[in-house]
C-alpha positions in Angstrom: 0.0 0.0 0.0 1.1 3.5 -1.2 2.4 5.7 2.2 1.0 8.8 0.2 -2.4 7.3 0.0 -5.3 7.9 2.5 -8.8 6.4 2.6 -11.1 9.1 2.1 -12.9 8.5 5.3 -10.0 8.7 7.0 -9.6 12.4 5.6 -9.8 15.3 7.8 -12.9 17.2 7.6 -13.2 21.0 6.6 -15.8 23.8 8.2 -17.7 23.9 5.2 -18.2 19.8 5.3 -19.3 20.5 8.9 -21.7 23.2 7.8 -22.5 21.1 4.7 -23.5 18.5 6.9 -25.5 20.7 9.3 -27.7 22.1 6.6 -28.5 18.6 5.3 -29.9 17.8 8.8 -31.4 21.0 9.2 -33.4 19.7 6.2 -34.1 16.7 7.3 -35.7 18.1 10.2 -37.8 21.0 8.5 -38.8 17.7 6.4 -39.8 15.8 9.6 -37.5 12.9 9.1 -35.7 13.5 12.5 -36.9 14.6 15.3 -35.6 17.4 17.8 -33.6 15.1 19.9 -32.2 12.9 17.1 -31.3 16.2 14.9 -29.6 17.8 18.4 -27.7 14.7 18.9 -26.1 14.5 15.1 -25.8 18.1 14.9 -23.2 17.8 18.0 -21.7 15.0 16.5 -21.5 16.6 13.7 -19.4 19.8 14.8 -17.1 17.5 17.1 -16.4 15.3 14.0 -12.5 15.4 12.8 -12.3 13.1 9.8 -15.2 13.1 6.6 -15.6 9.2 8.0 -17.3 11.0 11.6 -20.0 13.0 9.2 -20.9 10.5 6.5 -23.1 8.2 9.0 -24.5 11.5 10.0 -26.9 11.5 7.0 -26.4 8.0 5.3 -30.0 7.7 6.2 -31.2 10.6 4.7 -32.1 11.6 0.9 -30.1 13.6 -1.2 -31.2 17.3 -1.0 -32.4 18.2 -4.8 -30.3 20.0 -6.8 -30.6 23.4 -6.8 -30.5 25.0 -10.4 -27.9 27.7 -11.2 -28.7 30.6 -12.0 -29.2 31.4 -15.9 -27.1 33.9 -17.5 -29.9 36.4 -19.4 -31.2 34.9 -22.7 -30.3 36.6 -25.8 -32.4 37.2 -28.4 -31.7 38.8 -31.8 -28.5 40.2 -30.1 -30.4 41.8 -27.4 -30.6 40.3 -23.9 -34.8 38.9 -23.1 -34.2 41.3 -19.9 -34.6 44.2 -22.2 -37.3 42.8 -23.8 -39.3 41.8 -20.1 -38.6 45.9 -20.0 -40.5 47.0 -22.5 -43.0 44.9 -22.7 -45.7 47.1 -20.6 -44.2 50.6 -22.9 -45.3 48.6 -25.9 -48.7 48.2 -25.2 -49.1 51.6 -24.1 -47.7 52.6 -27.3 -50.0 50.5 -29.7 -53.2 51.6 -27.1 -51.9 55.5 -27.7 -51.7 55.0 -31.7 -55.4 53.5 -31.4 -56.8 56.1 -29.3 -55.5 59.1 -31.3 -56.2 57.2 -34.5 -60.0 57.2 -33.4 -59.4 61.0 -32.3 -58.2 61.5 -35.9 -61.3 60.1 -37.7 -63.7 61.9 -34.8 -62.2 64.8 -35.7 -61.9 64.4 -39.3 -66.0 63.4 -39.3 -66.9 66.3 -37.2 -64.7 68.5 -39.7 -62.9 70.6 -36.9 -60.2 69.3 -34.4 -62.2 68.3 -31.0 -60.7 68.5 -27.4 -57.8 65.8 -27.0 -59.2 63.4 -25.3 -57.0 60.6 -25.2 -54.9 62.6 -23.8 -56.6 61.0 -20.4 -56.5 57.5 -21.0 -53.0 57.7 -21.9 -51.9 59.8 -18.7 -53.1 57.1 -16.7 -52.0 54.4 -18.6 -48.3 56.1 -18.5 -48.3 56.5 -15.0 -49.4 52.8 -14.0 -46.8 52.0 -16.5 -44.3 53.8 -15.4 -45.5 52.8 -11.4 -44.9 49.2 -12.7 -41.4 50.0 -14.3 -40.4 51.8 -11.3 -41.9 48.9 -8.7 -40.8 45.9 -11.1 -42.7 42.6 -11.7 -43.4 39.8 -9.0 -40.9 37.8 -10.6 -37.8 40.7 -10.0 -38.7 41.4 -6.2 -38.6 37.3 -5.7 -35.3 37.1 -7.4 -34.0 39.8 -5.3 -34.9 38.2 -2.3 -38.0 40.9 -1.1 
């Protein structure tokens, strides 16, 4: 046998296997699969442990935690990133809404064979400023990813 060579239970254990291992019973408890008393008594075992050999018993028993996706880098599409897109989103539709609005102004006014008062100049002001509210506030799926 090599001299160099050491069984990997045998190799010494670092913080982040300790807190590695913690987390997975922490899990395990949230889950229900151990109860206070069992999770207390691994946990202490656990930060006492010196060698990887101490912690693997420690959660033997216990599933494998699912693995958690990494994040995506933003999509790009036609050489612009989808986040730009998400953006303006809400500015297009108030856009094509405006264009419809003054277009049935135009005809109104055309009909009646003087220019009448601007009205859509009402619908629009609101619709910019609940678009702009939403721009400023973001979506649902911004505040989530930020953690709020």
């Amino acid at each position: 046998m090599d001299d160099q060579y050491l069984p990997p239970d045998q190799m010494r254990a670092a913080d982040s296997d300790r807190d590695a291992c913690a987390e997975r019973l922490a899990v395990a408890l949230r889950e229900g699969r151990l109860d206070l008393d069992e999770y207390q008594e691994r946990l202490n075992t656990a930060i006492r442990a010196k060698t990887m050999g101490e912690l693997w018993p420690l959660t033997r028993d216990l599933p494998e935690p699912p693995a958690v996706p990494e994040p995506a880098e933003p999509a790009v599409r036609n050489g612009r990133s989808t986040e730009w897109h998400d953006r303006l989103e809400p500015w297009r539709g108030l856009a094509a809404i405006s264009v419809i609005l003054i277009g049935i102004w135009g005809v109104t006014s055309v009909i009646a064979a003087e220019p009448l008062l601007f009205w859509p100049m009402i619908p629009i002001g609101f619709m910019f400023l609940f678009t702009l509210a939403g721009a400023i506030a973001g979506t649902a799926g911004d505040r989530h990813r930020d953690g709020c």
